[in-house]
PDB file of N, CA, C and O in Angstrom:
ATOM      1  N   UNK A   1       0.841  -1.177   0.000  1.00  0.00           N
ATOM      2  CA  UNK A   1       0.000   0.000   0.000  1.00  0.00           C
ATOM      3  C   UNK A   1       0.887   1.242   0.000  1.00  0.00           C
ATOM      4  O   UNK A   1       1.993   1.288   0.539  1.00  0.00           O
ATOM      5  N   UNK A   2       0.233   2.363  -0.731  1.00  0.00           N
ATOM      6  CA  UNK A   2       0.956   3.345  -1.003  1.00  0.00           C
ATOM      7  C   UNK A   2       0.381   4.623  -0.603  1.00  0.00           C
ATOM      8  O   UNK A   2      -0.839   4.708  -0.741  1.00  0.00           O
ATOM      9  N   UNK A   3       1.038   5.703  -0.105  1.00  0.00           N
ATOM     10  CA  UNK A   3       0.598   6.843   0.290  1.00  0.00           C
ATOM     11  C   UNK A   3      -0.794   7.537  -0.588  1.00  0.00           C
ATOM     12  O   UNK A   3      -1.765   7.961   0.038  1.00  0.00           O
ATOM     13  N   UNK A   4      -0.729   7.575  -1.945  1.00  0.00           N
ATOM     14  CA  UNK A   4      -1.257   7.886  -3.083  1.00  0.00           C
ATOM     15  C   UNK A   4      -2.600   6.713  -2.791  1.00  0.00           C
ATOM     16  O   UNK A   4      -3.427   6.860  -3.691  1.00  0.00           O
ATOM     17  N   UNK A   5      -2.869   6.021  -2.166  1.00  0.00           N
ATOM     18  CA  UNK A   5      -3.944   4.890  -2.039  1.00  0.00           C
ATOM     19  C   UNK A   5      -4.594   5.327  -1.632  1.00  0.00           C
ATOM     20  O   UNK A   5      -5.718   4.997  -2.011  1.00  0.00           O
ATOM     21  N   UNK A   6      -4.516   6.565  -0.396  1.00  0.00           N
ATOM     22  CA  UNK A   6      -5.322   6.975   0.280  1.00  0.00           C
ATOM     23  C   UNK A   6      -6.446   8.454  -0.252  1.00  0.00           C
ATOM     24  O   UNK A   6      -7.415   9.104   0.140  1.00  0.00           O
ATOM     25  N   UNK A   7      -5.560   8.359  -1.293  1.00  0.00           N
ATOM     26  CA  UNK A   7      -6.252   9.846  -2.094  1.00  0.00           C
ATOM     27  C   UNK A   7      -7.497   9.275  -2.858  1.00  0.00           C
ATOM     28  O   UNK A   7      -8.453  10.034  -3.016  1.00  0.00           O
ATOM     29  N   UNK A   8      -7.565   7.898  -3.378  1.00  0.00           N
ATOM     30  CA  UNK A   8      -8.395   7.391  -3.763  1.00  0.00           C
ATOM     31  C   UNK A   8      -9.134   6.833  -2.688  1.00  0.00           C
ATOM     32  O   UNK A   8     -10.294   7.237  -2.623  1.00  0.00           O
ATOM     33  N   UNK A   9      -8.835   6.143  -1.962  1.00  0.00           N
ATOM     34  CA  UNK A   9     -10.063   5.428  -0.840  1.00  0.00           C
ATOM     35  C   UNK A   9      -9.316   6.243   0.809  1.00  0.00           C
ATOM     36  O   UNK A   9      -8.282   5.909   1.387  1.00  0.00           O
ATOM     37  N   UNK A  10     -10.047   7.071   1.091  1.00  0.00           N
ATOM     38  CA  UNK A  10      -9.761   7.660   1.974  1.00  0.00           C
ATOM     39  C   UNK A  10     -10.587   7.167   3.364  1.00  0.00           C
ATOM     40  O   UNK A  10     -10.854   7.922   4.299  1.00  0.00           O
ATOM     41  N   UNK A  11     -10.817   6.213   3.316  1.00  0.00           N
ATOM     42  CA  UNK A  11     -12.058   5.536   4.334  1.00  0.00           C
ATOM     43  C   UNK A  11     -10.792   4.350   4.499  1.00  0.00           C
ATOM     44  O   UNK A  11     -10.996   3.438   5.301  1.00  0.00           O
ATOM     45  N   UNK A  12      -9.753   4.374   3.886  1.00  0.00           N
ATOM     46  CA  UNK A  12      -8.922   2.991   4.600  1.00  0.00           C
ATOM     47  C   UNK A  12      -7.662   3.561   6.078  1.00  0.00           C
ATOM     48  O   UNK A  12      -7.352   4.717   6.366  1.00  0.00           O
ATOM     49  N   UNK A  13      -7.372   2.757   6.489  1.00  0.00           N
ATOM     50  CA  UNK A  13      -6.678   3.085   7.662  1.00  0.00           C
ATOM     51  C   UNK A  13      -5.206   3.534   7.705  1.00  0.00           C
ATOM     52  O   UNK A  13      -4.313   2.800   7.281  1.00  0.00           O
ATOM     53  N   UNK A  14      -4.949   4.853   8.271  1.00  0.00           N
ATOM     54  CA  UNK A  14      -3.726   5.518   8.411  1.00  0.00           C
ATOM     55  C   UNK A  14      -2.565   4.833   9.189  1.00  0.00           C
ATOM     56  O   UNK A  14      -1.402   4.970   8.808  1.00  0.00           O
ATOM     57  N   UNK A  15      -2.926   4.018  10.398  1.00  0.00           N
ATOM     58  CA  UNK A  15      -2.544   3.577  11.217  1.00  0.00           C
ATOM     59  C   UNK A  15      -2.288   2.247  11.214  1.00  0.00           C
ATOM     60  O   UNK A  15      -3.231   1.464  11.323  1.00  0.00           O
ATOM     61  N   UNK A  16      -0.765   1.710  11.068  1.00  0.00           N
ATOM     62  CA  UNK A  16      -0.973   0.091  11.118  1.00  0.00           C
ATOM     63  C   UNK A  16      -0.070  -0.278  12.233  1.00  0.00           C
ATOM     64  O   UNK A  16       0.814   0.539  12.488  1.00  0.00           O
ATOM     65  N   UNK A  17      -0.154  -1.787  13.229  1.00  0.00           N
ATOM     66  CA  UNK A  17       0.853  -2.475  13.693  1.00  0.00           C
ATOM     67  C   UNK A  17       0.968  -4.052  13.078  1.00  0.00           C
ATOM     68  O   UNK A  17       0.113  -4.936  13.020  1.00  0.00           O
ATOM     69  N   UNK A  18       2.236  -4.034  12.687  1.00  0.00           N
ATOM     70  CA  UNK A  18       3.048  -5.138  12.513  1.00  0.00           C
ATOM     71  C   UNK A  18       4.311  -5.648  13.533  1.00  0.00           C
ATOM     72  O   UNK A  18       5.385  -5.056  13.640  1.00  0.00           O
ATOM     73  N   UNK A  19       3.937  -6.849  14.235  1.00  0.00           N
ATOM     74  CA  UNK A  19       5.597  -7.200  14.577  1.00  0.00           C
ATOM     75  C   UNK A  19       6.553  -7.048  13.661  1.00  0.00           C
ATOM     76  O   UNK A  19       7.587  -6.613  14.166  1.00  0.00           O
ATOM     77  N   UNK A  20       6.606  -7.204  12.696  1.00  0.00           N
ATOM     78  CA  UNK A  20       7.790  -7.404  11.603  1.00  0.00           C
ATOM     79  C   UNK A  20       8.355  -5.394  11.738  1.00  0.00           C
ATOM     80  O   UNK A  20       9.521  -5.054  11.536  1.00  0.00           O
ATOM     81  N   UNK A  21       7.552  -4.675  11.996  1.00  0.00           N
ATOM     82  CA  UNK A  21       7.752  -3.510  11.254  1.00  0.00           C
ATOM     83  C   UNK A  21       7.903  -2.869  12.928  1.00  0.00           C
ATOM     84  O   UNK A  21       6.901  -2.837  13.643  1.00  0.00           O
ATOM     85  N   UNK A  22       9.171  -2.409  13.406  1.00  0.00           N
ATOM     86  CA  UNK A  22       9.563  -1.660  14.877  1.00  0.00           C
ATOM     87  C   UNK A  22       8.612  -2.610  15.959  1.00  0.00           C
ATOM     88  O   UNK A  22       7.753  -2.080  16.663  1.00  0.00           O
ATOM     89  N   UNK A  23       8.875  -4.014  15.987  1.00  0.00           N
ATOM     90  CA  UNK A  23       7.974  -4.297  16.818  1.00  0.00           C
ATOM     91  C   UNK A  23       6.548  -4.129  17.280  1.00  0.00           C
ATOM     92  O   UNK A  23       6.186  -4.362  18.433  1.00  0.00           O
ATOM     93  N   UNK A  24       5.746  -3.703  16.290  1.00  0.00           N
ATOM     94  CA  UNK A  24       4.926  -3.790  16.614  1.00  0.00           C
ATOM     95  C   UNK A  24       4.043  -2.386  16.669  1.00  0.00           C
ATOM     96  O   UNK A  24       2.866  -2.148  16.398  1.00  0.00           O
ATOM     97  N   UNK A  25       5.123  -1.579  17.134  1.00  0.00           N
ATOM     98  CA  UNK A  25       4.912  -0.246  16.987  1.00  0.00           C
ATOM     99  C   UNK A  25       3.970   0.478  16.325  1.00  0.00           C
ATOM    100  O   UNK A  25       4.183   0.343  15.120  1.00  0.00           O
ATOM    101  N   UNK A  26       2.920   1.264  16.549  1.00  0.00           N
ATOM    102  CA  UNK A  26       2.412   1.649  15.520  1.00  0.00           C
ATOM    103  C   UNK A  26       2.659   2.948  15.029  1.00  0.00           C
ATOM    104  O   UNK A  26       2.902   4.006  15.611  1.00  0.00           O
ATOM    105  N   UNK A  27       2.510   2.558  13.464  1.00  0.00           N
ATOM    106  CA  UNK A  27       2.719   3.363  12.488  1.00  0.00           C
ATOM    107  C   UNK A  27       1.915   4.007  11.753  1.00  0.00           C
ATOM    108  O   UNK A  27       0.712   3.750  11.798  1.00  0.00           O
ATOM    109  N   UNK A  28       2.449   5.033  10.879  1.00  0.00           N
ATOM    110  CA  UNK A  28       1.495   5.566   9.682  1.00  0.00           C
ATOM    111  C   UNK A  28       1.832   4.274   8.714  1.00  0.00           C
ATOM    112  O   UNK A  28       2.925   3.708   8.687  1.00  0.00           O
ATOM    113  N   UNK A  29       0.865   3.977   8.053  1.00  0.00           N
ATOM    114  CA  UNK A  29       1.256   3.097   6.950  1.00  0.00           C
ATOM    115  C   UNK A  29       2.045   3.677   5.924  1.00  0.00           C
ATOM    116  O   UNK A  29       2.241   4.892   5.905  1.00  0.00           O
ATOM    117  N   UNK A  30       2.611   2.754   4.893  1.00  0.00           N
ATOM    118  CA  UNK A  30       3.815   2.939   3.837  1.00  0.00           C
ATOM    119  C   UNK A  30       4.837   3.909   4.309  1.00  0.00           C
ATOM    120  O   UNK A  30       5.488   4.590   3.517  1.00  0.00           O
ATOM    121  N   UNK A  31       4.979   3.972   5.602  1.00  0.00           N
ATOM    122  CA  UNK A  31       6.253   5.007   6.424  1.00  0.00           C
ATOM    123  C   UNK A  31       6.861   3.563   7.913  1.00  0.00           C
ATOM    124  O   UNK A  31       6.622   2.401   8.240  1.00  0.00           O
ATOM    125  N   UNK A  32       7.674   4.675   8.300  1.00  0.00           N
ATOM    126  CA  UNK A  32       8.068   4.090   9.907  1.00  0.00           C
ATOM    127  C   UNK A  32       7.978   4.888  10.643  1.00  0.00           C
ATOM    128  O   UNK A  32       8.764   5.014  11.581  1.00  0.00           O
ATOM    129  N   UNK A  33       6.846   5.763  10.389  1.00  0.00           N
ATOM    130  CA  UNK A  33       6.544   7.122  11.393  1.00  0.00           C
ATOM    131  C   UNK A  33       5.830   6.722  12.376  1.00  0.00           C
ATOM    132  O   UNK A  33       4.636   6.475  12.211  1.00  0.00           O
ATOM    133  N   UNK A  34       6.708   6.531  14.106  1.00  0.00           N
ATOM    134  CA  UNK A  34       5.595   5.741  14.467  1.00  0.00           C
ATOM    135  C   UNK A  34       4.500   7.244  15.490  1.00  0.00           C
ATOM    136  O   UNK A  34       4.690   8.405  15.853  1.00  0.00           O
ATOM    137  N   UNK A  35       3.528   6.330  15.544  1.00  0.00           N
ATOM    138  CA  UNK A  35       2.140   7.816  15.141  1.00  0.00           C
ATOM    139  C   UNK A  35       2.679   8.330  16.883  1.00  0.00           C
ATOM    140  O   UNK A  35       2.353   9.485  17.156  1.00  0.00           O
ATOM    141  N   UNK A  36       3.266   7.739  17.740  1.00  0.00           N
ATOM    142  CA  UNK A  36       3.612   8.533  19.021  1.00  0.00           C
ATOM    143  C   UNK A  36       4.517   9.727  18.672  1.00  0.00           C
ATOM    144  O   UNK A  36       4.286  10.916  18.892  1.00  0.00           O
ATOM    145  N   UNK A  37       5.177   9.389  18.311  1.00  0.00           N
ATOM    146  CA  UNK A  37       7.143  10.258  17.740  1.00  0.00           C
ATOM    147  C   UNK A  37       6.022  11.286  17.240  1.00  0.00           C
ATOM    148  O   UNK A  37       6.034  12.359  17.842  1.00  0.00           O
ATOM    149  N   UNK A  38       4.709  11.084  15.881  1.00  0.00           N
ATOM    150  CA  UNK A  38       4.302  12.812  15.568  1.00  0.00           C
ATOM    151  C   UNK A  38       3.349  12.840  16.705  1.00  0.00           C
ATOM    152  O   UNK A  38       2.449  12.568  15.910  1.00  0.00           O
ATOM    153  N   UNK A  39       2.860  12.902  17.588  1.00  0.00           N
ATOM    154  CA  UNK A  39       1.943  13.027  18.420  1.00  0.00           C
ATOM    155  C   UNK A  39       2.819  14.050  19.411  1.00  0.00           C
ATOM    156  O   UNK A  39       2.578  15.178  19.841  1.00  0.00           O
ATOM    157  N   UNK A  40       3.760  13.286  19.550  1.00  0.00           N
ATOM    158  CA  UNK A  40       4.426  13.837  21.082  1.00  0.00           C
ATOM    159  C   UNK A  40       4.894  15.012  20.357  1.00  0.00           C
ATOM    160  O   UNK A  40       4.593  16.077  20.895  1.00  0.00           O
ATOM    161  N   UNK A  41       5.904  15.123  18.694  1.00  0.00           N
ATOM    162  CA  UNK A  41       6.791  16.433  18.381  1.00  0.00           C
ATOM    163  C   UNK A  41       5.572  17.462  18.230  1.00  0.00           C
ATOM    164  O   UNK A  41       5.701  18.608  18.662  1.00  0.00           O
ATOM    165  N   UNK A  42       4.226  16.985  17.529  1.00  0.00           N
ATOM    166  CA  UNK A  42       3.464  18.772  17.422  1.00  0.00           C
ATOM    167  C   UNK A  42       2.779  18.817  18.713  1.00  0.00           C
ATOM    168  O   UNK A  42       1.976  19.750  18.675  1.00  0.00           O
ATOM    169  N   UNK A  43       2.744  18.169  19.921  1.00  0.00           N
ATOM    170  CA  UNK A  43       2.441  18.497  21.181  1.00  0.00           C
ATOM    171  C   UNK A  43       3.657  19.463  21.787  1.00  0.00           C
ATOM    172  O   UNK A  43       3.489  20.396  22.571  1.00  0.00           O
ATOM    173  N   UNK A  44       5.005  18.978  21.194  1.00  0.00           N
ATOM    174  CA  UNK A  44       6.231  20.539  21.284  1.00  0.00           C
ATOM    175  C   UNK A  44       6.097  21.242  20.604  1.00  0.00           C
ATOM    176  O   UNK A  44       6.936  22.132  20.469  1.00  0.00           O
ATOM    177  N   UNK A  45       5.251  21.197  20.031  1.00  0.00           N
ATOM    178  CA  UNK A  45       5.222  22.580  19.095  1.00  0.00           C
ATOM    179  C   UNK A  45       6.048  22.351  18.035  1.00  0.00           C
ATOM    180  O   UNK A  45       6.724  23.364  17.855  1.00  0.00           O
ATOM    181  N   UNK A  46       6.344  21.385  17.149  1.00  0.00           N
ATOM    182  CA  UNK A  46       6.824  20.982  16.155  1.00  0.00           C
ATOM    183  C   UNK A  46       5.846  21.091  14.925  1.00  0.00           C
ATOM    184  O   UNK A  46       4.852  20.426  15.219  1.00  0.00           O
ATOM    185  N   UNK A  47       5.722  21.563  13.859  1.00  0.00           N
ATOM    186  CA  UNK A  47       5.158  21.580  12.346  1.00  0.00           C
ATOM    187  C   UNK A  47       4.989  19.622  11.968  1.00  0.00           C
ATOM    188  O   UNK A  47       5.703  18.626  12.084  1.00  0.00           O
ATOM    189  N   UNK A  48       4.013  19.851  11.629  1.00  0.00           N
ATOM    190  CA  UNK A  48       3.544  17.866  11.174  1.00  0.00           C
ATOM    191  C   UNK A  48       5.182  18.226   9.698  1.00  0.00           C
ATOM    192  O   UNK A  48       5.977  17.295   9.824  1.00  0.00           O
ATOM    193  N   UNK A  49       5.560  19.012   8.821  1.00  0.00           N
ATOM    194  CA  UNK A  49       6.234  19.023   7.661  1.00  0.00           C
ATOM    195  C   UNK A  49       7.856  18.182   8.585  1.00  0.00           C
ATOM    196  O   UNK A  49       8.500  17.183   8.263  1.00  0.00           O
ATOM    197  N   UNK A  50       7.971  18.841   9.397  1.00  0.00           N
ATOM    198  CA  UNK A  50       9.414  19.033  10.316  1.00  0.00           C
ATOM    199  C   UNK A  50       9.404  17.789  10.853  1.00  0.00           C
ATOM    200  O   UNK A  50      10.445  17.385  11.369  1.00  0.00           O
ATOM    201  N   UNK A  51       8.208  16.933  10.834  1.00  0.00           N
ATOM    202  CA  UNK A  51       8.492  16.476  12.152  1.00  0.00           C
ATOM    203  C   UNK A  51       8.267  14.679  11.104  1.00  0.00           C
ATOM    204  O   UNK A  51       8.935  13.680  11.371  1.00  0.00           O
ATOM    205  N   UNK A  52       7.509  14.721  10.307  1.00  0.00           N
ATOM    206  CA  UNK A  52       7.659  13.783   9.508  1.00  0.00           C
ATOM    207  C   UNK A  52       8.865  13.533   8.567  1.00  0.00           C
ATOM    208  O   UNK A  52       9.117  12.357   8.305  1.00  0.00           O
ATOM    209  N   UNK A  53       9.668  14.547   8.007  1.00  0.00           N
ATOM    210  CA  UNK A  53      10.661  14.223   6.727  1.00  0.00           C
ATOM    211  C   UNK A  53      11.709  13.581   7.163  1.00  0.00           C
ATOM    212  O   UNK A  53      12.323  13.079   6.221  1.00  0.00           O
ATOM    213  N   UNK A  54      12.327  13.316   8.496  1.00  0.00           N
ATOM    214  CA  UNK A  54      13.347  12.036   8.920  1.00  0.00           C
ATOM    215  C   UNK A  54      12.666  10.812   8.703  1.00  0.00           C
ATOM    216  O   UNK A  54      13.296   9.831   9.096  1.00  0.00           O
ATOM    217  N   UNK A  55      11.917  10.660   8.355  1.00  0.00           N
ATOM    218  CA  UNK A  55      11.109   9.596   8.345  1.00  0.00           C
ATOM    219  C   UNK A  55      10.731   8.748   7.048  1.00  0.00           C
ATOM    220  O   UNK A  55      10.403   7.573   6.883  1.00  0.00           O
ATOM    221  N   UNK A  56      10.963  10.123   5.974  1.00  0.00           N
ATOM    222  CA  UNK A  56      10.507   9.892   4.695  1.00  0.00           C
ATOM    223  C   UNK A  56      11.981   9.015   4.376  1.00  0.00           C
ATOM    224  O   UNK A  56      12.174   8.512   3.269  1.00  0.00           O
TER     225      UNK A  56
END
């Protein structure tokens, strides 16, 4: 699944966990952004742009 998937079916899920993928961790799908790491940086006052592109 691809970022671009979601522009077409936007009713599918942002959020996945896999063991295989950081333990389990959850993520944004087709990334390793795991959804705490952006939760916690724009709770510092971090930009979602800034805080995702180590990631890309």
């Amino acid at each position: 699944m691809t970022p671009e998937d979601f522009y077409i079916n936007p009713t599918l899920p942002i959020v996945h966990s896999d063991p295989d993928i950081l333990g389990a961790t959850p993520v944004f799908i087709a990334t390793r952004l795991p959804m705490k790491t952006l939760l916690d940086d724009l709770e510092a006052g971090d930009s979602p742009c800034g805080v995702s592109r180590p990631f890309s």
